[in-house]
Backbone as numpy.savetxt, mean C-alpha at the origin, in Angstrom:
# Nx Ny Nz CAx CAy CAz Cx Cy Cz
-4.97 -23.77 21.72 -5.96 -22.74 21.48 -5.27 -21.54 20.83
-5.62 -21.26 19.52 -5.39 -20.15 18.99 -5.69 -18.38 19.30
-5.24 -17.84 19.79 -5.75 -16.50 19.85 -5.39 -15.27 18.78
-6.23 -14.68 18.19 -5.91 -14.06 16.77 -5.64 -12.72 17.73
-4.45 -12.16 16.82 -4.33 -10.07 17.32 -4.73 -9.63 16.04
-5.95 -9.05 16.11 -6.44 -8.32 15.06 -5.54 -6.81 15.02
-5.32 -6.36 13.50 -4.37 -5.05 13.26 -4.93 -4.74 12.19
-4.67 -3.11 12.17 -5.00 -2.46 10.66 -3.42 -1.96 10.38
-3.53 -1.43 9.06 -2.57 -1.00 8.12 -2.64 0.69 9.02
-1.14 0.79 9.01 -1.40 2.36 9.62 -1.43 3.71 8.29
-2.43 4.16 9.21 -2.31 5.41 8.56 -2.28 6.40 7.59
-0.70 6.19 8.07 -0.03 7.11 7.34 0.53 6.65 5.99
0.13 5.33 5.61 -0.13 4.71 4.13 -0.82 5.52 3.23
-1.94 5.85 3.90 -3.03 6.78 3.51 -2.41 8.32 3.02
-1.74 8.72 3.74 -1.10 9.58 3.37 -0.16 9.94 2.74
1.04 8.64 2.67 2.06 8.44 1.67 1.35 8.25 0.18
0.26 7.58 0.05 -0.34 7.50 -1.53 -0.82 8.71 -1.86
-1.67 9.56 -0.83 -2.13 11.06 -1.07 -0.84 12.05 -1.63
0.30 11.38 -0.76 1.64 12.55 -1.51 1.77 12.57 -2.88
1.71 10.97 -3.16 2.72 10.55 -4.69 1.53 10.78 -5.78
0.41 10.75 -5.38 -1.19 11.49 -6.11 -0.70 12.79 -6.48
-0.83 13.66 -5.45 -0.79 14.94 -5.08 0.49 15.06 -6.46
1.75 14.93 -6.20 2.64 15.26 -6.75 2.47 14.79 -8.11
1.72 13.74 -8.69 1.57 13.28 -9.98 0.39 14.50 -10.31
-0.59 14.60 -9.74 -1.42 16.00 -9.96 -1.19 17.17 -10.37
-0.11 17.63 -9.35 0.65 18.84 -10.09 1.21 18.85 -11.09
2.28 17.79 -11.42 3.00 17.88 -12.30 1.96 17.95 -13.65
0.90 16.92 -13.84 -0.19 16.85 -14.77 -0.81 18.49 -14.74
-0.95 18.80 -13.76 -1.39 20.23 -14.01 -0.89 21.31 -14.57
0.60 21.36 -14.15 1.83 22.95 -14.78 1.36 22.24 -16.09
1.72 20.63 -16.73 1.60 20.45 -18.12 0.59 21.05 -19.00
-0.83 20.61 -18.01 -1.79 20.96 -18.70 -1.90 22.97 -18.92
-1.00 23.70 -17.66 -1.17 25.13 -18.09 -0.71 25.42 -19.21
1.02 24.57 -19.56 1.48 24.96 -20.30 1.36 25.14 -21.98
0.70 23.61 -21.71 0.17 23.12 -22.93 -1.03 24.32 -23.55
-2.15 24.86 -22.39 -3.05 25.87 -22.84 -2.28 27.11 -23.10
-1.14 27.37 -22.70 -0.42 28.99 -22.71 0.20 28.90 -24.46
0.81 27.78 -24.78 1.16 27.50 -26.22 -0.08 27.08 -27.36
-0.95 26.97 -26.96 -1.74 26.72 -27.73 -2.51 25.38 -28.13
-2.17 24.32 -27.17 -2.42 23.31 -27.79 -3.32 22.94 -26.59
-4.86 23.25 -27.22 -6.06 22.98 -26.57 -6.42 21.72 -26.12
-6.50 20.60 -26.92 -6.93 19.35 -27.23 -5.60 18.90 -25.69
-4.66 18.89 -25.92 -3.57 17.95 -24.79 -3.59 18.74 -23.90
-4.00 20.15 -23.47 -4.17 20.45 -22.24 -5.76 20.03 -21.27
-6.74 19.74 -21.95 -7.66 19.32 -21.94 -7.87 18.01 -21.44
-6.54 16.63 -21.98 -6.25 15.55 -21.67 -5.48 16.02 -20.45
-4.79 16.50 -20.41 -4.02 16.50 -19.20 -4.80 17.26 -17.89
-6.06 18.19 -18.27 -6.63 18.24 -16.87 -7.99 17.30 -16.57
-8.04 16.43 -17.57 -8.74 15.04 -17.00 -7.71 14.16 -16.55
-6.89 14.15 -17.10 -5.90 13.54 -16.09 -5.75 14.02 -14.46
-5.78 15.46 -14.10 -5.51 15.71 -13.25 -6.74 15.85 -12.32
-7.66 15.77 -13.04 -9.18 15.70 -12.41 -9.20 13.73 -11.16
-8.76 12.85 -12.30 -8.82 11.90 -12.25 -7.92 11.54 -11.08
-6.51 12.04 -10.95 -5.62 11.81 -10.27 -6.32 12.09 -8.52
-6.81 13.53 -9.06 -7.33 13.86 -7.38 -8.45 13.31 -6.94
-9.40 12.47 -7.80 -10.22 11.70 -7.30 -9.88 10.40 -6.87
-8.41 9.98 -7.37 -8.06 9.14 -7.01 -7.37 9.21 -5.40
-7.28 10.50 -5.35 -6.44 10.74 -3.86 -7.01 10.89 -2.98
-8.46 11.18 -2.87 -9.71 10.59 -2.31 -10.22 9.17 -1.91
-10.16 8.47 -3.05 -10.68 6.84 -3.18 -9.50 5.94 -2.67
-8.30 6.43 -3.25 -7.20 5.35 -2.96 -6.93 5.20 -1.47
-6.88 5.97 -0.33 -6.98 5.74 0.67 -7.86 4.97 1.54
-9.22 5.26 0.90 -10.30 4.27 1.56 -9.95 2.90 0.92
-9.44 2.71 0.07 -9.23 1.19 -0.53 -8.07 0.58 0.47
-6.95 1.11 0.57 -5.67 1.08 1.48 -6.27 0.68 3.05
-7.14 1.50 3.38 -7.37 1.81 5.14 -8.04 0.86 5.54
-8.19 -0.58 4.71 -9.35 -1.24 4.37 -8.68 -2.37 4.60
-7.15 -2.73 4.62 -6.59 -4.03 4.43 -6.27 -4.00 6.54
-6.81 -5.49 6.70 -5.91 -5.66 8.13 -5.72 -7.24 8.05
-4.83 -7.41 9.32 -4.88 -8.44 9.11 -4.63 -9.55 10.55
-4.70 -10.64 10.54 -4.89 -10.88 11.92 -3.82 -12.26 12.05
-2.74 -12.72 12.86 -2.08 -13.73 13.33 -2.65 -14.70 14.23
-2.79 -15.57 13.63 -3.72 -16.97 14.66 -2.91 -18.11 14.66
-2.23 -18.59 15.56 -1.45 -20.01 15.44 -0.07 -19.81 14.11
-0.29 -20.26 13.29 0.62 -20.54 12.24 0.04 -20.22 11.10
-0.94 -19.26 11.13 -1.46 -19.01 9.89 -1.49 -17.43 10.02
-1.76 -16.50 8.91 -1.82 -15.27 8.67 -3.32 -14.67 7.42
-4.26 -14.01 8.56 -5.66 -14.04 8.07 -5.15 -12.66 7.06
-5.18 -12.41 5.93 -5.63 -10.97 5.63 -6.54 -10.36 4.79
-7.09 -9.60 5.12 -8.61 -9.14 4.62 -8.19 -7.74 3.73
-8.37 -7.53 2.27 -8.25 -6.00 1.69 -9.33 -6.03 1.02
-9.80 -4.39 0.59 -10.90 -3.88 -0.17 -11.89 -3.11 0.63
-12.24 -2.45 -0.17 -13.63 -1.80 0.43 -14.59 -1.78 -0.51
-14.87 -1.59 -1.43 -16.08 -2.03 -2.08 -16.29 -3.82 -1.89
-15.32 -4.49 -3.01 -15.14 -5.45 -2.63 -14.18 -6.17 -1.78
-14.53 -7.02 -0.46 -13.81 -7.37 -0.06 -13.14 -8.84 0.01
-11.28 -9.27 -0.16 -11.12 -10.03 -0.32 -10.30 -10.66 1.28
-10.45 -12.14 0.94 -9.71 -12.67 2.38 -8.51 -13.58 2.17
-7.69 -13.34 2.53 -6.60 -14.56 2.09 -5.69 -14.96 3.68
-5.60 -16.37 3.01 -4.68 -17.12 4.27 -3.84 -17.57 4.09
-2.62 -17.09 4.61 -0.99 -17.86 4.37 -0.77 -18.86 5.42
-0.39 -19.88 5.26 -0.14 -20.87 6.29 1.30 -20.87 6.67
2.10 -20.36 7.71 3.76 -20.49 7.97 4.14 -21.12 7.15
3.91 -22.54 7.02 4.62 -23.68 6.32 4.47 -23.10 4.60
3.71 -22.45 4.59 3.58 -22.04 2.69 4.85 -21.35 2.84
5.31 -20.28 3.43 5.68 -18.98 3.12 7.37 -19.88 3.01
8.38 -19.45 1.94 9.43 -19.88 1.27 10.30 -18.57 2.23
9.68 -17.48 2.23 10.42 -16.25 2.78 10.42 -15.03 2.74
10.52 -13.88 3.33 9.90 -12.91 3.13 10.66 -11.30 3.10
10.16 -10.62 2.72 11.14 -9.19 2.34 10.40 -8.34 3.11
11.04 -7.38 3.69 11.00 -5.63 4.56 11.67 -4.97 3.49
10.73 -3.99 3.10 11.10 -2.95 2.11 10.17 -2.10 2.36
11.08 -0.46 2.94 10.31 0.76 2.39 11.34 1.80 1.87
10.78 2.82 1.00 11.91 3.81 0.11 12.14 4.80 0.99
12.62 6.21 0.85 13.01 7.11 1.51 11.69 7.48 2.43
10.52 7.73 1.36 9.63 8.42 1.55 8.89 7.69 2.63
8.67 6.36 2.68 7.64 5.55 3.50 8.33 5.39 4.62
10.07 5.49 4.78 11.26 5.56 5.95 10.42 6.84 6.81
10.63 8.10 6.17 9.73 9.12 7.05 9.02 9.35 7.59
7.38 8.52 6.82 6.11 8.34 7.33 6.34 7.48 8.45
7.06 6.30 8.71 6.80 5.39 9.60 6.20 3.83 8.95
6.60 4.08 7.56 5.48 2.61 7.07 6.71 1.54 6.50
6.40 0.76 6.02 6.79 -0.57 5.41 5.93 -1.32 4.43
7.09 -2.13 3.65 6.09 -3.12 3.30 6.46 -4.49 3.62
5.77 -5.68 3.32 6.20 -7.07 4.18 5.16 -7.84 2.62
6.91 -8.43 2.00 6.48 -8.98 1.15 6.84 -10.64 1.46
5.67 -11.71 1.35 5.68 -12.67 1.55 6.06 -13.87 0.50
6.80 -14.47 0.12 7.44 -15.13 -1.03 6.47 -16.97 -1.10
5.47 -17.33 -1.51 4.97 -18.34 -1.16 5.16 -19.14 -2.72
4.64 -20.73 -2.49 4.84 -21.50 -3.70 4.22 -20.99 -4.95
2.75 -20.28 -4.44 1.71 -19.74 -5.23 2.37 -18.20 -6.09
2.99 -17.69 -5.49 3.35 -15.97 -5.86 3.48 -15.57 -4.72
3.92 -13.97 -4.57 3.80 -12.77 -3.80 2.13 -12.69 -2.67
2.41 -12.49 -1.96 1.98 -12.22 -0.73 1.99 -10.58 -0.33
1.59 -9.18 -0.62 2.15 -8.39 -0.14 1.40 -7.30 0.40
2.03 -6.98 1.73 0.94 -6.32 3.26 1.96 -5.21 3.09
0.82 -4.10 1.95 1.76 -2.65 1.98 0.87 -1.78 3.46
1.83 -0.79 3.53 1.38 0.26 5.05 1.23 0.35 6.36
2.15 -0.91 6.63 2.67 -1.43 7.87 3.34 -0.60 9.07
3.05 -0.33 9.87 3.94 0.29 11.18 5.38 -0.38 10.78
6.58 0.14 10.88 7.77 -0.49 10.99 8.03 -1.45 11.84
7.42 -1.62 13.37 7.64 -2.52 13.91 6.97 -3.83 14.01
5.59 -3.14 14.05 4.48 -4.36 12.90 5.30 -5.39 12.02
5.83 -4.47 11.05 6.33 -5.45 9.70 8.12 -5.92 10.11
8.45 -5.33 10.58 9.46 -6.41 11.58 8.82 -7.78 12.38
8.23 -7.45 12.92 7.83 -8.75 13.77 7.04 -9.26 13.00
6.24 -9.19 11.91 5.74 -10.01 10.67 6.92 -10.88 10.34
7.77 -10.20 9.79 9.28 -10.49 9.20 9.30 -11.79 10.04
10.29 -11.70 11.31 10.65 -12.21 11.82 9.62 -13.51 11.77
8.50 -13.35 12.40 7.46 -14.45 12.94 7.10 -15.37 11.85
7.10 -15.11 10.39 6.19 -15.58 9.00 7.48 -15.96 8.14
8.56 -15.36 8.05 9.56 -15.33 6.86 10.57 -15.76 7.64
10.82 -15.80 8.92 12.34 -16.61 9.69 13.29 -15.68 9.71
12.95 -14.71 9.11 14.25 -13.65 9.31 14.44 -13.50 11.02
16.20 -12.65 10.65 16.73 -12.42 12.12 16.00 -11.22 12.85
15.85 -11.71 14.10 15.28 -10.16 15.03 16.55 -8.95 14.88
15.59 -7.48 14.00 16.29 -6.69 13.86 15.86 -5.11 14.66
């Protein structure tokens, strides 16, 4: 008898994409001042639809993110992403070839990970993971050593 542990993606995923938004925002923004302080109307204009765009994206991109979970049943791995549309996918243990723990400085701070799954088909990959979450993913799906 299988028993599934249903999990969501934490958090603070949500918030690590709001940073790297945020910071692509600004930077699009000083451009776009600068560009209006010299004179060049037309590319400052592009650059604050750019920056229009960016912060609507720092809005939306989180609800898309907060949206992926996923659930462990027996030897298989359920995972569900999207929010408008939603998709479902199933890795079977025996598919998975092997798997990677990777997060950069920034996602080290937040508390997140990612848990990339290496299968016959392609990549497999469960970004915004609790660190210990995606350790014991690791371990349980990809055979890696308990770390």
């Amino acid at each position: 008898m299988a028993t599934g542990i249903k999990q969501r993606c934490s958090r603070r995923y949500a918030t690590l994409l709001r940073v790297y938004l945020g910071m692509l925002a600004f930077v699009s923004l000083c451009a776009a001042v600068v560009m209006g302080v010299e004179g060049v109307k037309m590319g400052a204009f592009v650059l604050l639809g750019v920056f229009a765009l960016l912060c609507a994206l720092a809005v939306t991109l989180p609800l898309q993110s907060g949206r992926v979970s996923y659930t462990r049943a027996g030897g298989c791995l359920q995972i569900e992403k999207g929010f408008f549309l939603r998709r479902m996918l199933v890795v079977n243990r025996s598919d998975i070839r092997y798997s990677e723990l990777s997060n950069g400085p920034v996602e080290r701070r937040l508390g997140v990970c990612t848990v990339t799954f290496f299968t016959g088909g392609g990549k497999v990959r469960l970004r915004g993971l609790g660190v210990e979450d995606g350790k014991r993913l690791h371990y349980l799906f990809g055979g890696g050593a308990a770390e």
